[in-house]
N, C-alpha and C positions, 0 to 999 in steps of 0.2 A: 504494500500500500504506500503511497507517495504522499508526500507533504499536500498537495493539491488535493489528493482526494478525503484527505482527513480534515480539513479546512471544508469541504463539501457537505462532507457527512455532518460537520458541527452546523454548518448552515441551514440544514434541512432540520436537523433534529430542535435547532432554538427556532425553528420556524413552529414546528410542530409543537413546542413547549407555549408560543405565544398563540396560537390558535386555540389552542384547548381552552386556557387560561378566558379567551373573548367569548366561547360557547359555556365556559363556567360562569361568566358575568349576564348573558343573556338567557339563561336557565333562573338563575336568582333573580333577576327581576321578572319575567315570568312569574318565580312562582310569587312574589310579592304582589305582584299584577291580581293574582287569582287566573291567568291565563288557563285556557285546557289546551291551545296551542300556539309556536311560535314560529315566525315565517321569515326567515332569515334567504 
């Protein structure tokens, strides 16, 4: 594995850390909402 592809991997994986992170903020206002669904 090369310096470029481990630099890749970390880029996808804090991509995938801040995307959860946005569906775990729009879940909790949902459910404060009383929402029964959300449309993202």
């Amino acid at each position: 594995m090369t310096i470029m592809e481990e630099v890749n991997n970390g880029e996808i994986i804090q991509r995938g850390i801040e995307d959860f992170r946005d569906v775990q903020r729009y879940m909790l206002l949902a459910r404060k909402e009383n929402a029964t669904e959300t449309l993202c």
